[in-house]
Residue frames relative to the residue before (quaternion, step in Angstrom):
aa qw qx qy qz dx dy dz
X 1.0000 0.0000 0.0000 0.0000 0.00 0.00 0.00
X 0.5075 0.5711 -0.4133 0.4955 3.77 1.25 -0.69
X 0.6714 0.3971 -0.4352 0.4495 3.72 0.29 -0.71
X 0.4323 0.7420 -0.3873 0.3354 3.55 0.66 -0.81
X 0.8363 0.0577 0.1390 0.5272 3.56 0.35 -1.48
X 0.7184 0.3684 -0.4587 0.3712 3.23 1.10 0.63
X 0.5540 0.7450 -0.1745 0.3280 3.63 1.62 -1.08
X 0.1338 0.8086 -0.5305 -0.2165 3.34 0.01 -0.07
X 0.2232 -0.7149 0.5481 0.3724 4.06 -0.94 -0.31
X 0.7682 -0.3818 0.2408 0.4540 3.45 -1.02 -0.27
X 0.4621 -0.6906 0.4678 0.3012 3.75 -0.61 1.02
X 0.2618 -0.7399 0.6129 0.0914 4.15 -0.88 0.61
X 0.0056 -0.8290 0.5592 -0.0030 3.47 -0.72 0.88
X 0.1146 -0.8312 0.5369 0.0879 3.51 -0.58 0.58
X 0.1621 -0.7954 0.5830 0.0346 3.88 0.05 1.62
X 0.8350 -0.0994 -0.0315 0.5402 2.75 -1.72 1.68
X 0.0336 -0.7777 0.6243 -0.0656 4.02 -0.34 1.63
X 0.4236 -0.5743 0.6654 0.2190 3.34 -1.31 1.33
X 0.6830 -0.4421 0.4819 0.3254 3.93 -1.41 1.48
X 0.6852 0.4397 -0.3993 0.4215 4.23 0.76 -0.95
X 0.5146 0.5583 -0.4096 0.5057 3.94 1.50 -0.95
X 0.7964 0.4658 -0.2534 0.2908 3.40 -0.04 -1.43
X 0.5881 0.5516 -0.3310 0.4902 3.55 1.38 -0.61
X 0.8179 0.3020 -0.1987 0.4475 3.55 0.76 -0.73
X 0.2928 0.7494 -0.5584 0.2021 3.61 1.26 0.55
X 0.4737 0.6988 -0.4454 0.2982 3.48 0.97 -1.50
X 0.7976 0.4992 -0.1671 0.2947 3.23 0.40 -2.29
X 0.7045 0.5237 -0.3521 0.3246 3.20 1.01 -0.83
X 0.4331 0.7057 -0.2705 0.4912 3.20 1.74 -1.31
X 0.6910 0.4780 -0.3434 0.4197 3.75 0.65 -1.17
X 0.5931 0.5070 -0.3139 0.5410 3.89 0.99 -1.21
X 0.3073 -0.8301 0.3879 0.2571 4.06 0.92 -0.04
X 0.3316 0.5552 -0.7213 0.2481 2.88 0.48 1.67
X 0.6470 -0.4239 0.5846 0.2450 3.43 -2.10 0.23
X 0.0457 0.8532 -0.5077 0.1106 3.14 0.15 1.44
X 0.1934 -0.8494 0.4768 0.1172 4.08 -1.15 0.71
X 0.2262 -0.6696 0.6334 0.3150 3.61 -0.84 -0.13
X 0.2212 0.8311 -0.5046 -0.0754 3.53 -1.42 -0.01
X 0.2167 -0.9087 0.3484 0.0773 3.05 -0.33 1.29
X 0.6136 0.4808 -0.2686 0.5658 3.36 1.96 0.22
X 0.3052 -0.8187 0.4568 0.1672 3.74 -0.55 1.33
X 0.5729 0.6747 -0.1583 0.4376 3.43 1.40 -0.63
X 0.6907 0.5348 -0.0539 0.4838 2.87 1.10 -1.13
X 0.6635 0.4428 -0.2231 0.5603 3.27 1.16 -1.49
X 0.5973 0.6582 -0.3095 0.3379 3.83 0.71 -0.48
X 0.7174 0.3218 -0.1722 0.5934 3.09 1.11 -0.96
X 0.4904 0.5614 -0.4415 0.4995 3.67 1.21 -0.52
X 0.5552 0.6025 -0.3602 0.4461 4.10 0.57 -1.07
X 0.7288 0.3544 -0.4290 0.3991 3.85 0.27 -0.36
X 0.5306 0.4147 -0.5574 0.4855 3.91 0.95 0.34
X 0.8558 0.1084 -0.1697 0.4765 3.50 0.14 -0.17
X 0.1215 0.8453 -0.5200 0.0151 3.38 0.15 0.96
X 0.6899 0.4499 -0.4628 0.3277 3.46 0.50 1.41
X 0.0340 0.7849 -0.5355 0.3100 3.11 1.69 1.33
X 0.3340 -0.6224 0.6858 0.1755 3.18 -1.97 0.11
X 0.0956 0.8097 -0.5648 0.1274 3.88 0.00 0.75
X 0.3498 -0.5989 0.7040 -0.1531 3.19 -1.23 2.38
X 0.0914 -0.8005 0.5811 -0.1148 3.07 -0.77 1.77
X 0.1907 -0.7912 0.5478 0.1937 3.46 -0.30 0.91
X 0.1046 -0.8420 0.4225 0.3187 3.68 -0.43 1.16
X 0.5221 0.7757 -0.2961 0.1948 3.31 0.63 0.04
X 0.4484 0.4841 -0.2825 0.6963 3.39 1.97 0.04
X 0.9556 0.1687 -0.1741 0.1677 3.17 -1.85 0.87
X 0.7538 0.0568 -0.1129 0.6448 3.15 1.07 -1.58
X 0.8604 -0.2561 0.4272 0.1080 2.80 -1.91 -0.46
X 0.1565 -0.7585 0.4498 0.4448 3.90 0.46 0.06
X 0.7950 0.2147 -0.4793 0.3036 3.26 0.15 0.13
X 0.3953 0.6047 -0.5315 0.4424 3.48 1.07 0.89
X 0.5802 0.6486 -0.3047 0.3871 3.51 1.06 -0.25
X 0.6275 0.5712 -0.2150 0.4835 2.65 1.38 -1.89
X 0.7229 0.4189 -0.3592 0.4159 4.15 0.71 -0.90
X 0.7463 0.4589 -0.2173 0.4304 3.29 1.09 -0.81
X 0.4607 0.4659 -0.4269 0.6232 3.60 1.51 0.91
X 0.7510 0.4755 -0.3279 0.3200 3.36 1.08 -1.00
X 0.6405 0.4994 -0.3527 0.4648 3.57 1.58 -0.50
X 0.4880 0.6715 -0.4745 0.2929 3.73 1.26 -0.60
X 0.5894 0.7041 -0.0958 0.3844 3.11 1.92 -2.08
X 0.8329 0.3073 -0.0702 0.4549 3.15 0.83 -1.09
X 0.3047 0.8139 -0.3270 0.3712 3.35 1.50 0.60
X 0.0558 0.7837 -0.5453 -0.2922 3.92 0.65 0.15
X 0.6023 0.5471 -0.5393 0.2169 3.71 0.31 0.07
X 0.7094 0.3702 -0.2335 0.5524 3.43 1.76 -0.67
X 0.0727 0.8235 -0.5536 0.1001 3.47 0.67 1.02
X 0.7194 0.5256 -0.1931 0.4111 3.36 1.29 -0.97
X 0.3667 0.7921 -0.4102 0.2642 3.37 1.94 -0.10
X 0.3062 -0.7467 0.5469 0.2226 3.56 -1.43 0.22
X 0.2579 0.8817 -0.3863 -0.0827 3.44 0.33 0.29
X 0.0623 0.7955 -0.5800 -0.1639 3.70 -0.89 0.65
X 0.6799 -0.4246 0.5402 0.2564 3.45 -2.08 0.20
X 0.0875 0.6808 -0.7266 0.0306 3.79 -0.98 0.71
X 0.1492 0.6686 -0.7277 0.0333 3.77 -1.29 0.70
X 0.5576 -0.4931 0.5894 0.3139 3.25 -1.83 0.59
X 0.7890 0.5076 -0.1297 0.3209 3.75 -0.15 -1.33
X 0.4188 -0.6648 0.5010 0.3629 3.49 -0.46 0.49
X 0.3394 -0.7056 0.6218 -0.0183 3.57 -1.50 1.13
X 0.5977 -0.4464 0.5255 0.4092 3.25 -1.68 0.79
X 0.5504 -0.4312 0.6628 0.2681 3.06 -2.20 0.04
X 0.7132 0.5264 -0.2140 0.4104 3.40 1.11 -0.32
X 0.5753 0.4968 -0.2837 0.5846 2.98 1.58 -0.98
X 0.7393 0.3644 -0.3779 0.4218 3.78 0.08 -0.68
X 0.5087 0.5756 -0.4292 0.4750 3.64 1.27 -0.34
X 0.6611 0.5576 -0.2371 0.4424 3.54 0.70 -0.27
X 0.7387 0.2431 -0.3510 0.5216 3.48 0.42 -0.45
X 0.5090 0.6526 -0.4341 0.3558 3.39 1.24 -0.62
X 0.8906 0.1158 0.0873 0.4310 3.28 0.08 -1.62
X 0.5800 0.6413 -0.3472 0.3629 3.28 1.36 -0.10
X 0.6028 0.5197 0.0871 0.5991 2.80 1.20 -2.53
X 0.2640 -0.7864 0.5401 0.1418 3.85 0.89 -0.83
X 0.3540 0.7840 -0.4564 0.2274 3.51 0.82 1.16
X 0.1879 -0.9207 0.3386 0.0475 3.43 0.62 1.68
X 0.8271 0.2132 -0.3323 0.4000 3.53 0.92 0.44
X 0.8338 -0.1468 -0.0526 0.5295 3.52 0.80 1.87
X 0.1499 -0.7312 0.6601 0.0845 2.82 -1.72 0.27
X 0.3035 0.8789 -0.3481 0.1194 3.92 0.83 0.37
X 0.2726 -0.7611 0.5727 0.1358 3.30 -0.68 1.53
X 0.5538 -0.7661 0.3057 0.1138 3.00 -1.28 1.56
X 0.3388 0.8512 -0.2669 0.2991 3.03 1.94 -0.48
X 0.5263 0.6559 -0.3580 0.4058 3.46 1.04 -1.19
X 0.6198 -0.3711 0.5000 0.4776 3.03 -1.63 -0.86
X 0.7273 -0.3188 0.4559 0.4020 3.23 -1.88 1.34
X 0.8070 0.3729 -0.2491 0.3843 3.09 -1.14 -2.26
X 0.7170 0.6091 -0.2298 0.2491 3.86 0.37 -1.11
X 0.5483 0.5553 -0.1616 0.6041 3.24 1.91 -1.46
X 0.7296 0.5211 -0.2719 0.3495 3.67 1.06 -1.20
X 0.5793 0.6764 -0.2761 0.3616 3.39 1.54 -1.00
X 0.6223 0.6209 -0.2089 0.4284 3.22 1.60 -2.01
X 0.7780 0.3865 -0.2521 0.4263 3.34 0.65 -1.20
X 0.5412 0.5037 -0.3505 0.5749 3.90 1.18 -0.82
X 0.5340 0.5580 -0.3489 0.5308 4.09 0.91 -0.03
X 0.5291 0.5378 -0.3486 0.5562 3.50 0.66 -1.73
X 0.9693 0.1395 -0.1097 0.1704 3.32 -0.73 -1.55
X 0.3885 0.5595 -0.4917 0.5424 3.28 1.72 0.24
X 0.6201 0.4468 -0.3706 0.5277 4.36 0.62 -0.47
X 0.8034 0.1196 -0.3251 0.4843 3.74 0.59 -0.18
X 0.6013 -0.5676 0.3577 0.4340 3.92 0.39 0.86
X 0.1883 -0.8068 0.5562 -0.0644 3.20 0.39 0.35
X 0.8815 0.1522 -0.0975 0.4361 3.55 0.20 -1.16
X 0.6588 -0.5818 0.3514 0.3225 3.57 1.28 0.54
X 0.6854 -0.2487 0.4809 0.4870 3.29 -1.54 -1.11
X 0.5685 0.7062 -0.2675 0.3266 3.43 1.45 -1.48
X 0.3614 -0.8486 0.3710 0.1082 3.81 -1.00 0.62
X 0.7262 0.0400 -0.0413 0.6851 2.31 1.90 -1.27
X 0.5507 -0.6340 0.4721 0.2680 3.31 -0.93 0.00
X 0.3003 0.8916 -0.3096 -0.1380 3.87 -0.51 0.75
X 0.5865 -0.6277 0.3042 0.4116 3.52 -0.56 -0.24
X 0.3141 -0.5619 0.7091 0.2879 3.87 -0.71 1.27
X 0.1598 -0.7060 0.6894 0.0282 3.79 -1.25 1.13
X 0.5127 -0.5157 0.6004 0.3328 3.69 -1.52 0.34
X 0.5703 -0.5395 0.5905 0.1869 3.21 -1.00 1.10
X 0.7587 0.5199 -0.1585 0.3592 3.17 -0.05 -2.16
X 0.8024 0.3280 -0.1515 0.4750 3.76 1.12 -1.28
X 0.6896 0.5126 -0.1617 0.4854 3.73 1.25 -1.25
X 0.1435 -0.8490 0.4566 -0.2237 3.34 -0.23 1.31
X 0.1687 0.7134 -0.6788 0.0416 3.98 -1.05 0.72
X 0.0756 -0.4793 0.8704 0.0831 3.39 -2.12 0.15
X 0.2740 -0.6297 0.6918 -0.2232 1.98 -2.12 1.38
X 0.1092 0.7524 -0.6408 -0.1066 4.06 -0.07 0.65
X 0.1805 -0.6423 0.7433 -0.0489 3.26 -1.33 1.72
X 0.8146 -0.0039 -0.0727 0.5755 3.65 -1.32 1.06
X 0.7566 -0.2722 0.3256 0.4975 4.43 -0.96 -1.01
X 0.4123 0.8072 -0.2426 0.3459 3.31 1.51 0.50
X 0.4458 0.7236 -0.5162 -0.1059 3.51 -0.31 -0.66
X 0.1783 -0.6893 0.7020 0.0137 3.60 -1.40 1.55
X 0.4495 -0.4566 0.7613 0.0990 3.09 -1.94 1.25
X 0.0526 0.6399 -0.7651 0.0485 2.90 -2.11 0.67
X 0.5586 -0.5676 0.5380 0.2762 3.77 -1.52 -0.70
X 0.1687 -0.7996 0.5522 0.1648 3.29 -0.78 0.43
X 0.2221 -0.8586 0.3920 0.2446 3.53 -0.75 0.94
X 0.7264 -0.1287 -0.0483 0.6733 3.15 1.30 -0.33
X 0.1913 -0.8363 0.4777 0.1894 3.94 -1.36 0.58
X 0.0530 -0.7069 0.6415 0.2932 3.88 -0.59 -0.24
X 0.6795 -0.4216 0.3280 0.5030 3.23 -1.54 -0.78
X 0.3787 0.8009 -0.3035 0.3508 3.20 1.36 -0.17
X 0.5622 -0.4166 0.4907 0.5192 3.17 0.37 -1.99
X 0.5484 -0.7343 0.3574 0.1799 3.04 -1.59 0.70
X 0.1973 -0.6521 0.5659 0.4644 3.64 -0.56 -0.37
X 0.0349 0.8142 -0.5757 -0.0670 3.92 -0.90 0.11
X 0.1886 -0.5876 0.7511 0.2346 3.91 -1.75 -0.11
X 0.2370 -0.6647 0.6805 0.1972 3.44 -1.44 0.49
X 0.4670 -0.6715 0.5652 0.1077 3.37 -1.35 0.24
X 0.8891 -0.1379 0.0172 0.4361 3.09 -0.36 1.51
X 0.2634 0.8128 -0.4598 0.2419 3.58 1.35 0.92
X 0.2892 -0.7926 0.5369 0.0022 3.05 -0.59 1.32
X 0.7098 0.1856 -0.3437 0.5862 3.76 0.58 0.56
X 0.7213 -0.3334 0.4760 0.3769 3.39 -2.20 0.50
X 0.1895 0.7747 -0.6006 -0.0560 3.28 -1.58 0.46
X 0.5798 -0.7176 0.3791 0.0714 3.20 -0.31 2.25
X 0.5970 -0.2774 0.6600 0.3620 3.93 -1.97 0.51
X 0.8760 0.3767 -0.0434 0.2983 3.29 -1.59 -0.05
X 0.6378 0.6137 -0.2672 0.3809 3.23 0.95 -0.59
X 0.3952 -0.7453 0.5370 0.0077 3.69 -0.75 1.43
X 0.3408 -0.6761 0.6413 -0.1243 3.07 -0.85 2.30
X 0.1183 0.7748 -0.6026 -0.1503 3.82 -0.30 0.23
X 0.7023 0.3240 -0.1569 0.6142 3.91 0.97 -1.06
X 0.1034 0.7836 -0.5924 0.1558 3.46 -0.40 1.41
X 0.1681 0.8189 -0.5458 -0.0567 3.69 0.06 0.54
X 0.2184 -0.7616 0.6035 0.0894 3.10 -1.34 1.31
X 0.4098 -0.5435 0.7226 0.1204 3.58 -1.87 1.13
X 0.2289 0.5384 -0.8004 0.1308 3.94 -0.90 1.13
X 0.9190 -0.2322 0.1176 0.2962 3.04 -1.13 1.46
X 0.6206 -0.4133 0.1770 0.6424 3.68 1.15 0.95
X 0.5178 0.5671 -0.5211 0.3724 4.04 0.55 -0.14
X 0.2983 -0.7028 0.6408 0.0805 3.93 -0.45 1.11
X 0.0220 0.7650 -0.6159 0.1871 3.82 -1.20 1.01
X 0.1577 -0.5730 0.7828 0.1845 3.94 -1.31 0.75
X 0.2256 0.6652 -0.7032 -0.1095 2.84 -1.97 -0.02
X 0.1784 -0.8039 0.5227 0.2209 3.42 -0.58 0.05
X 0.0492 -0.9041 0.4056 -0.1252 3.94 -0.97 0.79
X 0.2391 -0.7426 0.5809 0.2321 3.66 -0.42 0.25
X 0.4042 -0.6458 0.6445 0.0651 3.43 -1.67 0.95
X 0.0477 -0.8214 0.5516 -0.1367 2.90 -0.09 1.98
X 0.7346 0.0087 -0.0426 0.6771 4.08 0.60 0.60
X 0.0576 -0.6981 0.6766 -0.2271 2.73 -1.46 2.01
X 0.1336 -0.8376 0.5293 -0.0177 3.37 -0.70 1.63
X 0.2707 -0.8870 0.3566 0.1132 3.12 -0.22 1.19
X 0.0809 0.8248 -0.5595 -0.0048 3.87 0.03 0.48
X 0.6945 -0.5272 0.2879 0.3960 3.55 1.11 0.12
X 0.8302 0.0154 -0.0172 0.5569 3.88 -1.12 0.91
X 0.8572 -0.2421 0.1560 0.4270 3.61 -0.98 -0.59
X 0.6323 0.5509 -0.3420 0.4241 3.44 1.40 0.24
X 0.1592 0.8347 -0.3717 0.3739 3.27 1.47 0.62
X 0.1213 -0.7718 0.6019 0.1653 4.16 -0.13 0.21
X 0.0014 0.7558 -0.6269 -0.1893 3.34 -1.15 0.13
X 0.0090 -0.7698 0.5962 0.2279 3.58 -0.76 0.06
X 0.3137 -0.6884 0.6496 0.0755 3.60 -0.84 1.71
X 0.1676 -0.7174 0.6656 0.1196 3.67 -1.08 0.61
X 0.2450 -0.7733 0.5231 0.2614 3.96 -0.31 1.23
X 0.5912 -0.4934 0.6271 0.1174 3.03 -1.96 0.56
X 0.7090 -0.6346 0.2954 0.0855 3.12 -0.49 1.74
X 0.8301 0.1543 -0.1093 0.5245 2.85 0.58 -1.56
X 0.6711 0.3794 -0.5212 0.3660 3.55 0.37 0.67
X 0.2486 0.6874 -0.5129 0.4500 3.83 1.54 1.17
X 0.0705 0.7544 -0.6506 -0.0506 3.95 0.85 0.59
X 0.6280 -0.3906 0.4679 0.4839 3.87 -1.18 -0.52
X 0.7166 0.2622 -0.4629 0.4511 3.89 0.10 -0.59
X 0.6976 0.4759 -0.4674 0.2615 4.09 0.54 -0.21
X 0.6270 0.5582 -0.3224 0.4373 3.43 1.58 -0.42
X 0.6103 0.5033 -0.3796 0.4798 3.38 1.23 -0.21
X 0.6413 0.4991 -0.3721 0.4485 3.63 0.96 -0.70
X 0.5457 0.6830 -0.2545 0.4134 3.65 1.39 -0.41
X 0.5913 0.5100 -0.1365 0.6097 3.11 1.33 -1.52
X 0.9462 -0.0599 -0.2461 0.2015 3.11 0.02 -0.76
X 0.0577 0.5788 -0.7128 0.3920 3.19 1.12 2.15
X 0.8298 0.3262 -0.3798 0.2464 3.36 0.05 -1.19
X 0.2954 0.7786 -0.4531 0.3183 3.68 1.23 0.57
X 0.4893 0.7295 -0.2367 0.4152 2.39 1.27 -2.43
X 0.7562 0.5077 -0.2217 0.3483 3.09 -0.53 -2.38
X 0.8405 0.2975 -0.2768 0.3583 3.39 -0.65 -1.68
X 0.6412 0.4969 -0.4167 0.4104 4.24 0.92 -0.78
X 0.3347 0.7407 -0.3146 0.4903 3.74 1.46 -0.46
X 0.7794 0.2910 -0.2696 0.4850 3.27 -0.13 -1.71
X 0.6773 0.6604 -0.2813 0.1612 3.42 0.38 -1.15
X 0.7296 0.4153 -0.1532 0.5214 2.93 1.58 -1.32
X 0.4714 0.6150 -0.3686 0.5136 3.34 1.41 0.04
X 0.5294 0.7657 -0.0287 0.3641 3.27 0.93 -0.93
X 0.8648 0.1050 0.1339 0.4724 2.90 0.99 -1.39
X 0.4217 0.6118 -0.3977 0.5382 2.40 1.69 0.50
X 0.6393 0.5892 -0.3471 0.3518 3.55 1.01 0.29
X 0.5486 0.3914 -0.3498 0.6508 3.50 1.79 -0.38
């Protein structure tokens, strides 16, 4: 569970997504990687030197030019701070043999070249390949969402009780959380069976044990609750997933708003 909320793997960006990218973020998110949208190339360039071992899937077919691509693949390339960068090529349209011979080996684009055209499921495999061949997911297991206090919400009925709290961030794993105004002791080890979680209006049960409790005093206390499998049916792990969409496309645009 420590890897859970402390690890991170390598952040994935998809610039300017073709409607076939966006449809299959969800899934990828589900395979727990840490998945992005962006819709600003300029931005995302200079944003790349805080994390300059991302993996970033350019679609060229939006905005620029190909041979504006070609320069703006060639400075990403020629960056020594992003030496560790991952970049591949996504188009819709069918391409020369020559042209894909180029970014490949020319241009030196080292993580694909894949025309979306194919089958969905088929396009989804290549890329879930791509990033299972470059670790993608780190040390990190899952994948989670930093949530809005202010908006992300749970209750909880403990003993004839039930206390509300915040959640600070969740995976499929488990959450981290603060209650509000809890008025009894609450123990390692302790079983959570009726947990209901608030992700952005998306109602959820789950049920969990509180495996590491940091104490800083009164309502600033953390808990982290690890959930119980079997109440992870399919319609709560998808509402999870796609909070933590929510979350990670949030951070981004927040983010970037600073370059």
């Amino acid at each position: 569970m420590a890897e859970a909320f402390i690890n991170r793997g390598k952040k994935i960006f998809f610039l300017y997504p073709h409607p076939v990218i966006r449809d299959m973020v969800k899934d990828i998110i589900c395979h727990e990687f840490e998945v992005y949208l962006v819709y600003d190339h300029e931005k995302l360039k200079r944003y790349l030197a805080s994390c300059p071992n991302s993996i970033v899937f350019i679609n060229i077919e939006e905005q620029l030019k190909e041979e504006e691509w070609e320069n703006y693949l060639r400075e990403l390339l020629a960056n020594p701070s992003l030496k560790g960068l991952g970049i591949g090529v996504l188009t819709y349209f069918d391409r020369s043999k020559a042209l894909t011979e180029k970014y490949l080996m020319e241009l030196g684009v080292n993580c694909g070249f894949i025309r979306l055209r194919m089958d969905v499921a088929k396009c989804k495999e290549i890329i879930l390949n791509i990033l299972e061949a470059n670790k993608a997911r780190g040390q990190r297991r899952f994948v989670r969402g930093i949530a809005n206090p202010r908006l992300d919400t749970f209750n909880v009925e403990i003993g004839l009780s039930r206390y509300n709290g915040l959640i600070l961030n969740i995976s499929i794993a488990g959450m981290a959380c603060q209650f509000r105004s809890l008025s009894i002791k609450l123990e390692v080890g302790m079983e959570l069976t009726d947990i209901q979680l608030v992700l952005r209006g998306m109602h959820c049960k789950v049920s969990g044990k509180i495996i590491r409790i940091d104490r800083r005093g009164n309502d600033d206390d953390t808990y982290v609750i690890l959930f119980k499998p079997e109440s992870l049916t399919a319609q709560v792990k998808e509402k999870i997933y796609n909070f933590v969409h929510i979350c990670l496309q949030e951070e981004v645009e927040r983010e970037l708003k600073k370059y």
